[in-house]
C-alpha positions as CSV (number, residue, x, y, z in Angstrom):
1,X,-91.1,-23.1,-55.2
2,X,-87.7,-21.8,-56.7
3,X,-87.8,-19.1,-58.6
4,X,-85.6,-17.1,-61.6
5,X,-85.5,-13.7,-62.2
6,X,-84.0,-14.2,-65.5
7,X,-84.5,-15.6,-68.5
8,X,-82.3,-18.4,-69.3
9,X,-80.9,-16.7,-72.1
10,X,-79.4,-14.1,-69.7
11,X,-75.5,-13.4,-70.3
12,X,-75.0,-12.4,-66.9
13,X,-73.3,-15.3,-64.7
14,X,-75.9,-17.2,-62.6
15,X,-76.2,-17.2,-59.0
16,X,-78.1,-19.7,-57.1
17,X,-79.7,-18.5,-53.3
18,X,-80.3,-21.0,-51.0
19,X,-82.4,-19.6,-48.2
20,X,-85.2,-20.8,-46.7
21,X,-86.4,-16.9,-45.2
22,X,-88.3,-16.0,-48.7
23,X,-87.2,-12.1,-47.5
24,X,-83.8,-12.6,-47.6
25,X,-83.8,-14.9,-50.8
26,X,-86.2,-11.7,-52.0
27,X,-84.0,-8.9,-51.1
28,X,-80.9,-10.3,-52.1
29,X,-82.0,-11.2,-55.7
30,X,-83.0,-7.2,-55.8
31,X,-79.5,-6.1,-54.6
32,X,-77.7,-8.3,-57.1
33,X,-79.6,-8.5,-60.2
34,X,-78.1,-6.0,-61.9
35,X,-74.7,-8.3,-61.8
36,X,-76.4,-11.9,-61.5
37,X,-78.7,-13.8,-63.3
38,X,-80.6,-15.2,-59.7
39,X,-82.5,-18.1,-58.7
40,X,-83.6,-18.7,-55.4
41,X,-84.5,-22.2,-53.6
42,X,-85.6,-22.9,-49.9
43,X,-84.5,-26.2,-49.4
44,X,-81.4,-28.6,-50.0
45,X,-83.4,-31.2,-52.5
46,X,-85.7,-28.3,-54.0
47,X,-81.9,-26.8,-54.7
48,X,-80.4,-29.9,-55.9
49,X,-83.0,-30.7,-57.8
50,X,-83.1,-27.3,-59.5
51,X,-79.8,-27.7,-60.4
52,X,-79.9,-31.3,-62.2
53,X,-82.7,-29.1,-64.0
54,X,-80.9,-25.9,-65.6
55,X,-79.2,-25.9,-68.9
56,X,-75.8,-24.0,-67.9
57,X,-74.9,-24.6,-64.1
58,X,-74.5,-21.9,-61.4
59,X,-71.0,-19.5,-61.0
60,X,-71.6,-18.7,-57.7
61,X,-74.1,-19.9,-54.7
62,X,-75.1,-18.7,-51.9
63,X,-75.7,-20.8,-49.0
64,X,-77.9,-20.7,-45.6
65,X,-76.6,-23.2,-43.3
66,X,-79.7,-23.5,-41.3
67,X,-81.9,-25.3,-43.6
68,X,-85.3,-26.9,-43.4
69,X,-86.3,-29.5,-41.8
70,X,-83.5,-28.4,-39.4
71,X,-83.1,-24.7,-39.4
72,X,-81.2,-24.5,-36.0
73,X,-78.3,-26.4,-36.7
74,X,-75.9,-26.2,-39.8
75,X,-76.3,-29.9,-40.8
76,X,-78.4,-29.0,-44.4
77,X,-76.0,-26.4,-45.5
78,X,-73.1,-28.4,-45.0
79,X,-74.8,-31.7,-47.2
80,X,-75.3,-28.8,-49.4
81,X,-72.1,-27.7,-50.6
82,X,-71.2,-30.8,-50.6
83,X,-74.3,-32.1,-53.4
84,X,-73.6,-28.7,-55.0
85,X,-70.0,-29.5,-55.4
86,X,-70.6,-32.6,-57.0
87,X,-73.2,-31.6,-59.3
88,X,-71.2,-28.8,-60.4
89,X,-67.4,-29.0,-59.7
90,X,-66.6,-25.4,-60.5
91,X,-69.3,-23.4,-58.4
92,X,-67.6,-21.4,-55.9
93,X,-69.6,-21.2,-53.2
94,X,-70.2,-18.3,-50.6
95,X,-72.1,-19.7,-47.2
96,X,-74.8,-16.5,-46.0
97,X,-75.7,-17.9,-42.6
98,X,-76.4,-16.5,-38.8
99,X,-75.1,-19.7,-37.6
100,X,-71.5,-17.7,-38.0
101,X,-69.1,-19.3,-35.4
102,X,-65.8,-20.3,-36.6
103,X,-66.0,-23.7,-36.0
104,X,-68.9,-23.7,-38.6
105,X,-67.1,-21.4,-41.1
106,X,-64.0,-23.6,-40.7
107,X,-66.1,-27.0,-41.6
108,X,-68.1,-25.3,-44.3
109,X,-64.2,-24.1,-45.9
110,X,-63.0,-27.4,-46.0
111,X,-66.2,-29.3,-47.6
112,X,-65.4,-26.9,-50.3
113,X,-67.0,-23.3,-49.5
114,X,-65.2,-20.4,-51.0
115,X,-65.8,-18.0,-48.3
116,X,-68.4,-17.3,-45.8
117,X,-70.5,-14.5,-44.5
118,X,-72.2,-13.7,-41.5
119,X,-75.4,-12.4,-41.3
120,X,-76.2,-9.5,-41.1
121,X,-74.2,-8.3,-44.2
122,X,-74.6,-4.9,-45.9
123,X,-75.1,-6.1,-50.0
124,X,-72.0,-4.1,-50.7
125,X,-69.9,-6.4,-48.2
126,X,-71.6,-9.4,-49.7
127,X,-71.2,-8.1,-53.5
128,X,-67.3,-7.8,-52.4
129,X,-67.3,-11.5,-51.5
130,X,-68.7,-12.6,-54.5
131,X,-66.7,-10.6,-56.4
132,X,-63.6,-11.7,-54.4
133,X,-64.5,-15.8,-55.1
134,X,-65.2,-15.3,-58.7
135,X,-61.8,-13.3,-59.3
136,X,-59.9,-16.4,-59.9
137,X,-62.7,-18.3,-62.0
138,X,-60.5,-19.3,-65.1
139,X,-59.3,-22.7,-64.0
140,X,-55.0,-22.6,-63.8
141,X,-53.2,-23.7,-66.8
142,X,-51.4,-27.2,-67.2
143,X,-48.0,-27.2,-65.5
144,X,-46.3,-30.2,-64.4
145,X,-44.5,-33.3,-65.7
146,X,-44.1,-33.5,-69.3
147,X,-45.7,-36.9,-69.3
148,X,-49.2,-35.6,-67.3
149,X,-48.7,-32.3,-67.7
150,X,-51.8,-31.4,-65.6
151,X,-50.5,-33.0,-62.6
152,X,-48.1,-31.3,-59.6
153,X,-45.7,-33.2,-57.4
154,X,-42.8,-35.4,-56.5
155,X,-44.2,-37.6,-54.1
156,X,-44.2,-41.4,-53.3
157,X,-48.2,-41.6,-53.9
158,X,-47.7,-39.3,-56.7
159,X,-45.1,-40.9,-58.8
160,X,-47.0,-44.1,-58.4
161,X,-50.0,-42.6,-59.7
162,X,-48.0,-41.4,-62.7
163,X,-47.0,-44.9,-62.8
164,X,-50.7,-46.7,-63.5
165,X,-51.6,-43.8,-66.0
166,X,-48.5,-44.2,-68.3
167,X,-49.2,-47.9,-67.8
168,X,-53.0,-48.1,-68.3
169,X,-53.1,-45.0,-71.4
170,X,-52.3,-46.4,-74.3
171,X,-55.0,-49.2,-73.3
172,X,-58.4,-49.5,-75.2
173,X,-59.9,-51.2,-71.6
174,X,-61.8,-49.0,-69.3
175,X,-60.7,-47.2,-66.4
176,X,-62.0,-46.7,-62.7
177,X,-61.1,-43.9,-61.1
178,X,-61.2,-43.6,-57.3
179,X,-61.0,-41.0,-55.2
180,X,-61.8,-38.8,-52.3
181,X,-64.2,-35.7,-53.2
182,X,-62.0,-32.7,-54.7
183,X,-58.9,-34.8,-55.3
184,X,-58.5,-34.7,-58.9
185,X,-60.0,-37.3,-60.3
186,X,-61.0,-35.8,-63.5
187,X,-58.1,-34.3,-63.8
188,X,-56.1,-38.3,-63.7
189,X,-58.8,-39.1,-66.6
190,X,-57.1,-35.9,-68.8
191,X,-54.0,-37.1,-68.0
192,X,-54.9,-40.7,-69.2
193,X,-56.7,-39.4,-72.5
194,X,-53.5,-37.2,-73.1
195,X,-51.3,-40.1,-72.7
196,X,-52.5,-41.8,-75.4
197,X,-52.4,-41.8,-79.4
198,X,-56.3,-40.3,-78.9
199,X,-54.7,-37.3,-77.4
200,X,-55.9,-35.0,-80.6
201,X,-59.6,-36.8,-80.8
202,X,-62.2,-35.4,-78.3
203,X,-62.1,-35.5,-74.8
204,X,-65.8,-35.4,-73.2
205,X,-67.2,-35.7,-70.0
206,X,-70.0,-36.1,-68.4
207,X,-71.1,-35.9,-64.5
208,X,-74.1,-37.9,-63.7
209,X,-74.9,-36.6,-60.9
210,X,-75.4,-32.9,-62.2
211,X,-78.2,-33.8,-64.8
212,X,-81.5,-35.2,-64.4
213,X,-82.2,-39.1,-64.6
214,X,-84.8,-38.6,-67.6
215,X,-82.2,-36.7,-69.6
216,X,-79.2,-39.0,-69.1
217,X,-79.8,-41.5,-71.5
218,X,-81.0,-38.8,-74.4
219,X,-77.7,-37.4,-73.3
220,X,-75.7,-40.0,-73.3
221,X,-76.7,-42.0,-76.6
222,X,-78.5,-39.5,-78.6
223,X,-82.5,-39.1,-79.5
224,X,-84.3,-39.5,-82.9
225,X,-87.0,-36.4,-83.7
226,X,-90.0,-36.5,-81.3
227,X,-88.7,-39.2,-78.9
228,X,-89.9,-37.0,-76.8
229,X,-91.9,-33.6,-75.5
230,X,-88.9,-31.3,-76.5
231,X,-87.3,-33.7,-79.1
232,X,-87.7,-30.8,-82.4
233,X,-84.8,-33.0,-84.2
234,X,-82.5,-35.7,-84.3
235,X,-79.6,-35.5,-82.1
236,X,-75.8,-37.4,-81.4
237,X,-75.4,-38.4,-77.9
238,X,-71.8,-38.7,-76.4
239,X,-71.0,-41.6,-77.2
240,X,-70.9,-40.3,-80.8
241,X,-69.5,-37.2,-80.5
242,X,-66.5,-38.6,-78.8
243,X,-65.5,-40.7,-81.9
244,X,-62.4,-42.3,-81.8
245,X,-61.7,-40.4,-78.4
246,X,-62.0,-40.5,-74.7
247,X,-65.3,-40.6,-72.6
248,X,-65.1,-39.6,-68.8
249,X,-68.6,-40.7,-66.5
250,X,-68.0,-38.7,-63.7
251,X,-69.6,-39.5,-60.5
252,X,-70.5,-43.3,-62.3
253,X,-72.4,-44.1,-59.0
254,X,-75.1,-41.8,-59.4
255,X,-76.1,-43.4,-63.3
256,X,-79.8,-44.6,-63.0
257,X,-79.9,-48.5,-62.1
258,X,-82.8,-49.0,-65.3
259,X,-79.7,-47.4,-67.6
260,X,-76.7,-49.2,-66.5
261,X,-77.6,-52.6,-68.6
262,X,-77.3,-50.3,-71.6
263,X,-74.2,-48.9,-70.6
264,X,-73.2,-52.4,-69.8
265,X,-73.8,-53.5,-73.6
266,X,-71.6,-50.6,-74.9
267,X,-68.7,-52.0,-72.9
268,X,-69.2,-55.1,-74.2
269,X,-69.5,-55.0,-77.7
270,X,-69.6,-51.1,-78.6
271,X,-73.3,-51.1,-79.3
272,X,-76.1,-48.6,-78.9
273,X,-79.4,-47.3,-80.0
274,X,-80.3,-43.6,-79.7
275,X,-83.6,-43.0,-77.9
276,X,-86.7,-43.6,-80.2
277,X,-84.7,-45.5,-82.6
278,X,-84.3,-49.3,-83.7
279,X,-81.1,-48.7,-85.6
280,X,-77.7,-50.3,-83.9
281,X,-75.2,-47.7,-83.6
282,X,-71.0,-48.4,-82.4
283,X,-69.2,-46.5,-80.4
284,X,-65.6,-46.4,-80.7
285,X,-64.6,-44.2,-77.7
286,X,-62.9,-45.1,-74.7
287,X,-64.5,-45.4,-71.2
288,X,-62.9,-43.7,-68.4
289,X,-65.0,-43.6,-65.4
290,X,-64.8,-41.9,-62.0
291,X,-66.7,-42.1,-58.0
292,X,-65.7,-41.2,-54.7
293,X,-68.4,-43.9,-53.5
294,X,-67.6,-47.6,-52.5
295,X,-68.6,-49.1,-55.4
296,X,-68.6,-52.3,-54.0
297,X,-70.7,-51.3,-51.3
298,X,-73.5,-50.2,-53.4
299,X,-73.3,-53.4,-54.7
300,X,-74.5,-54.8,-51.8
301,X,-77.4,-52.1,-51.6
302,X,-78.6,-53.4,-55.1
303,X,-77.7,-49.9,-56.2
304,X,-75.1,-51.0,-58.6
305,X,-74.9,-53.6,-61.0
306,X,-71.6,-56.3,-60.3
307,X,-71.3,-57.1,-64.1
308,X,-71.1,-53.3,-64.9
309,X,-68.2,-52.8,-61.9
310,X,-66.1,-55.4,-63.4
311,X,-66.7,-54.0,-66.6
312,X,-65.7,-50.8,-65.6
313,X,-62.8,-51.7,-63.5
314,X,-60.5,-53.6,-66.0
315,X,-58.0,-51.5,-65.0
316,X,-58.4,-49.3,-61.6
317,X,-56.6,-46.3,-60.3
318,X,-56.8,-44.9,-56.8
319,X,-56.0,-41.0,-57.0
320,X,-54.7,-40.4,-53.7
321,X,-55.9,-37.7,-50.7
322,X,-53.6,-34.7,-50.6
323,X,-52.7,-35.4,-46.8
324,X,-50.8,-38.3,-48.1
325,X,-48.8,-36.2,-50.6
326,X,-46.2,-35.3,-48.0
327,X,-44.4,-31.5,-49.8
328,X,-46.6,-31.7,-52.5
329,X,-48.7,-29.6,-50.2
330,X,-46.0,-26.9,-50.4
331,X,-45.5,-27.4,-54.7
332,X,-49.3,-26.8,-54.9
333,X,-48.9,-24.1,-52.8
334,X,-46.5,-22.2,-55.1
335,X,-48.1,-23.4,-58.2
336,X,-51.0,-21.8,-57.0
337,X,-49.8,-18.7,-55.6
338,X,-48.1,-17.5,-58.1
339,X,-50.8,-18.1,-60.7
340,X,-53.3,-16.6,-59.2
341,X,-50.9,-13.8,-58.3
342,X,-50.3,-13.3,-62.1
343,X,-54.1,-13.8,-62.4
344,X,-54.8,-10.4,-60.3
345,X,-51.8,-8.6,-61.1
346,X,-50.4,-8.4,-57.8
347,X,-47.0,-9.8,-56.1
348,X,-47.7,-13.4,-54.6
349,X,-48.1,-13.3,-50.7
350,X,-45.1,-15.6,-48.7
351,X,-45.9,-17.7,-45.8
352,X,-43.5,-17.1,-42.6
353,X,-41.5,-20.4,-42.2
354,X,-43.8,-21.1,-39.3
355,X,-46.7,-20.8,-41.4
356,X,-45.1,-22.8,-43.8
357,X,-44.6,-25.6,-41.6
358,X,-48.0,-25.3,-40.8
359,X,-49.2,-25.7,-44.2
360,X,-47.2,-28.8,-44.7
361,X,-48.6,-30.4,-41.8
362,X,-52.0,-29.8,-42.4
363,X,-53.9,-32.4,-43.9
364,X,-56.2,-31.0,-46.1
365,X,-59.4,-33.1,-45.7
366,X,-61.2,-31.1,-48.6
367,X,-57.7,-32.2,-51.1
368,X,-56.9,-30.3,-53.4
369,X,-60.2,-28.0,-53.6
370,X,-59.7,-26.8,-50.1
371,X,-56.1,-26.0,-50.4
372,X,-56.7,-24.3,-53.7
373,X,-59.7,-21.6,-52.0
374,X,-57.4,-21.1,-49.3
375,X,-54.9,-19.6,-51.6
376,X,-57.5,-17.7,-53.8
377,X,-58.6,-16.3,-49.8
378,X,-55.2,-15.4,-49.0
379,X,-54.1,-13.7,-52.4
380,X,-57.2,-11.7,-52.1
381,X,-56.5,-10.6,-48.5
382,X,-52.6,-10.4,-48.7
383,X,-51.9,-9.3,-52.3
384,X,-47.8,-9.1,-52.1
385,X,-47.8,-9.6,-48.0
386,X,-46.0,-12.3,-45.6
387,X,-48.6,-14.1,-43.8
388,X,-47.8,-15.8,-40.3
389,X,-49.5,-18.1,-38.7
390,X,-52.4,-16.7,-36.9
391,X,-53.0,-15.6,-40.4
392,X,-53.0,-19.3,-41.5
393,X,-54.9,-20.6,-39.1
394,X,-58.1,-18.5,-39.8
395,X,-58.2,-20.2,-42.9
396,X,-57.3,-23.7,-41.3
397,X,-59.9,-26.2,-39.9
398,X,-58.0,-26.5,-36.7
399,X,-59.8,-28.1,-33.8
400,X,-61.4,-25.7,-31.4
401,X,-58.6,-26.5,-28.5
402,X,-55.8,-25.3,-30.4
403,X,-55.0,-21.7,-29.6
404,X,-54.0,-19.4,-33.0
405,X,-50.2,-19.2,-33.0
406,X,-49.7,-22.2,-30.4
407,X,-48.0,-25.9,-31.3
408,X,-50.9,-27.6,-32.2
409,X,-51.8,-31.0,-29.9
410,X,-53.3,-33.6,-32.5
411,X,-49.9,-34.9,-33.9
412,X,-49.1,-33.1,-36.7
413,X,-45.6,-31.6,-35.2
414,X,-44.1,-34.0,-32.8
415,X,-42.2,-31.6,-31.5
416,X,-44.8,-28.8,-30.7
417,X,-47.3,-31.7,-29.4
418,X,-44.9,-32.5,-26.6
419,X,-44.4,-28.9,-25.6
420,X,-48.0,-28.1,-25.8
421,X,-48.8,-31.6,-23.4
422,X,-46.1,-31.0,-21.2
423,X,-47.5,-27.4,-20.4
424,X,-51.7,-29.5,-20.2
425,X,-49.9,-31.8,-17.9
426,X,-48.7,-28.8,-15.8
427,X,-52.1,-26.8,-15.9
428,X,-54.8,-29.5,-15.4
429,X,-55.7,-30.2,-11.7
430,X,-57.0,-33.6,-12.6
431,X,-55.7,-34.8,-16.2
432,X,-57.1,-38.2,-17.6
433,X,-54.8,-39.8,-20.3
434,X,-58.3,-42.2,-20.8
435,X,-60.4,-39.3,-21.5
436,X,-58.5,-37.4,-23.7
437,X,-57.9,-40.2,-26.2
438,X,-61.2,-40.7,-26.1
439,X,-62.3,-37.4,-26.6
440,X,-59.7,-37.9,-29.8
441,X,-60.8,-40.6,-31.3
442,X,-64.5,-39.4,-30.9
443,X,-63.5,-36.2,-32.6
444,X,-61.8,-38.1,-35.6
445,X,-64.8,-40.5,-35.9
446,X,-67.2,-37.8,-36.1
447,X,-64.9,-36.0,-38.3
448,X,-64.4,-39.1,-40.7
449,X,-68.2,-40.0,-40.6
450,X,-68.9,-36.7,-41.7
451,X,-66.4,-36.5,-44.6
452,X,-67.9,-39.7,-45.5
453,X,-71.6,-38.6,-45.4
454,X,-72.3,-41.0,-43.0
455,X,-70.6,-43.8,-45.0
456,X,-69.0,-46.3,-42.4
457,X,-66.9,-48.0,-45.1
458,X,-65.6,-45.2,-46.5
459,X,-64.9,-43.6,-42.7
460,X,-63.4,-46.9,-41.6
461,X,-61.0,-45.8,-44.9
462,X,-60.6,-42.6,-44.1
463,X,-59.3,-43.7,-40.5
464,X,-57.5,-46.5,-41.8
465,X,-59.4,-49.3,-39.4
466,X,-61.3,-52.0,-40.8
467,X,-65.1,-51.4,-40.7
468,X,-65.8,-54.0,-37.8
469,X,-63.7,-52.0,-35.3
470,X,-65.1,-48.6,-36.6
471,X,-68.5,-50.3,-35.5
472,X,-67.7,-51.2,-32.1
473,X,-65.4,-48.0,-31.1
474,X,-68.6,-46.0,-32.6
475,X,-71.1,-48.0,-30.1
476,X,-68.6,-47.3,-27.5
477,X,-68.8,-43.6,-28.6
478,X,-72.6,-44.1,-28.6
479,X,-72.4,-45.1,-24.8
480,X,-70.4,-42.1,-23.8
481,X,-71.5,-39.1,-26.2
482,X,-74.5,-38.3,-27.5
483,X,-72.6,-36.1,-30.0
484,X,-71.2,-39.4,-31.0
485,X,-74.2,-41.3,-31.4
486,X,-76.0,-38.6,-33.5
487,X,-73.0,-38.0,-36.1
488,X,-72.6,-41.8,-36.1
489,X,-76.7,-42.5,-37.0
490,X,-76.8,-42.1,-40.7
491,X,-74.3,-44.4,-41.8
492,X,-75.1,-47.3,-43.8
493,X,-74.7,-50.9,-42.7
């Protein structure tokens, strides 16, 4: 069962272990206690649900990769950070795990991991970590265009994005927010609540995924006294503390099915009743709403009502993935460096013009959260420094081909890719142009699939294939890989 040492109304930040060795979890907790308030879970769900439980959310976790039921491979640990990440946005997360190869610390950085660890680790190397992720917690402050001020870049994708939001702001109508996971999404509903006349009335939001089903609806429309065990008084919900302002469901896809018809009848005529009473209420705030699911796929699992989606998607924005936010890559980088420089009172570290050209190329599958803990790493490691690229690349998920400091071979310099395949063409005895594509394209499905969470629609996305030829070039896959065929067998239909 998890456990706490603390009380919950310990001032001390909190610090979630996820291990399933009750030893470790045990001597860990003792290590750290004097600096963490600790609880301690041996499973993914037992964590999760733990979570969706606790009335403040986590600082800082740390994560086994090799989790039950699967303790020998990483697959557990990396679903976690992923489910931790969307229950709580703003946990930075340190992976504790024997299973310490770089190709696993590499995948666990870009679903979002702040650092990771390998075990064994003294507890003062591991208290330096922590303390290392958490020296940057205080989110950065609003730079940027004077119309979004909260968002960063010149791009195509990004000046269209500024487009819909100074089109769709002054609007009463809901909005649905799209997105990859770590993009920004919440950060386009701030924008649209600040681009508006409700810009000085309240701004709430609310994640459904990081509270428990039985409390969303008490949450959401308030609860009269003794509406239930717990319920000492009469409480507001969000809908009414909002007011005349902005309310932002985060994560829409995860709202209970039995609570969407109610959510439904606010969007329809304002109305609402707390729990336990009869009295109609109205609700004057506006609905923003946000999911990096296929909504329209969950449809079709009868985990979503239609009426509600058209409801919600009146007007729809699609925040798009940072790899196709060409130099944005490099403002972010700035903006980034130099506040979290000013944040730990050292000189910013520099990229070598190799490194930078690096940076631009790389697409950032984790958005903007992975680019954004690769900075924190590197201002912690290389306060004032120049880093090259060797430097880089440990903090890069680069495929495991691609020598440190060598053109990389998967497209993203045209000219390095040449040089690198004219010196494969000279090495190999026996190349095969056949097998090497299809060792690419199994690489990028399983990479997509697992970005996805074994989502076929929203790989077939990712890939930019429709889903019908992502199915047959994965059965082909299935034919000729078995690492293909496992990666592939959790996706939906």
């Amino acid at each position: 069962m998890p456990t706490t040492t603390e009380s919950t109304a310990d001032n001390r930040p909190l610090l979630l272990i996820v291990d399933d060795d009750p030893l470790i979890a045990d001597t860990l907790a003792i290590a750290l206690k004097d600096a963490f308030e600790i609880i301690t879970s041996p499973s993914r769900p037992q964590a999760t649900a733990l979570v969706r439980q606790l009335r403040r959310l986590p600082a800082v976790a740390l994560v086994d990769l090799g989790l039950p039921p699967l303790p020998h491979r990483p697959d557990e640990g990396f679903a976690l950070i992923t489910e931790l990440l969307a229950l709580a946005p703003e946990i930075r997360i340190v992976v504790l795990s024997g299973q310490n190869d770089d190709t696993n610390a590499r995948h666990a950085r870009t679903l979002g991991a702040a650092d990771f660890v390998g075990k064994p680790c003294h507890p003062n190397a591991l208290r330096q970590a922590l303390d290392r992720v958490r020296m940057f917690d205080e989110p950065p402050a609003a730079v940027g265009n004077d119309s979004c001020p909260l968002l960063i870049g010149d791009s195509v994708a990004m000046q269209k994005l500024r487009t819909r939001i100074a089109q769709y702001g002054e609007s009463p109508f809901p909005v649905l927010i799209s997105g990859e996971s770590g993009c920004g999404k919440d950060i386009v509903a701030r924008c649209l609540h600040h681009a508006t006349r409700r810009r000085h009335a309240p701004f709430l939001a609310l994640n459904c995924a990081a509270i428990s089903p039985a409390l969303v609806e008490p949450t959401l429309f308030g609860h009269a006294r003794g509406a239930f065990t717990g319920a000492a008084g009469a409480r507001g919900g969000y809908f009414e503390d909002a007011g005349d302002g902005t309310l932002f469901l985060d994560e829409i896809g995860e709202l209970p099915l039995e609570l969407q018809p109610k959510l439904l009848r606010v969007l329809e005529n304002g109305e609402y009743q707390r729990v336990g009473e009869t009295q109609t209420r109205r609700s004057r705030a506006r609905i923003l709403a946000a999911t990096n699911r296929d909504l329209r796929q969950e449809i079709r699992a009868g985990r979503f009502r239609a009426d509600l989606y058209h409801r919600l998607s009146v007007f729809s924005v699609d925040v798009p993935p940072l790899r196709d936010m060409a130099d944005d890559r490099l403002l972010l980088l700035d903006h980034y460096r130099q506040h979290f420089a000013s944040r730990s009172q050292h000189l910013p570290f520099e990229l070598d013009p190799a490194a930078r050209d690096l940076w631009r190329d790389y697409p950032f599958f984790g958005n903007v959260r992975e680019l954004r803990n690769i900075v924190i790493r590197l201002s912690a490691k290389f306060p004032g420094g120049r880093v090259g690229v060797a430097e880089l690349a440990q903090e890069l998920d680069l495929p495991d081909d691609v020598a440190v400091g060598q053109p990389r071979t998967d497209g993203l310099d045209g000219a390095a890719g040449l040089a690198s395949a004219l010196r494969r063409l000279q090495d190999a005895e026996a190349f095969s142009l056949d097998a090497t594509l299809a060792d690419l394209e199994r690489t990028y499905i399983d990479a997509a699939l697992s970005l996805a969470d074994g989502n076929v629609s929203q790989a077939a996305r990712l890939l930019g294939v429709n889903r019908t030829t992502l199915y047959s070039r994965m059965d082909a896959a299935r034919a000729e890989s078995p690492r293909s065929a496992e990666s592939a067998g959790t996706g939906e239909a």
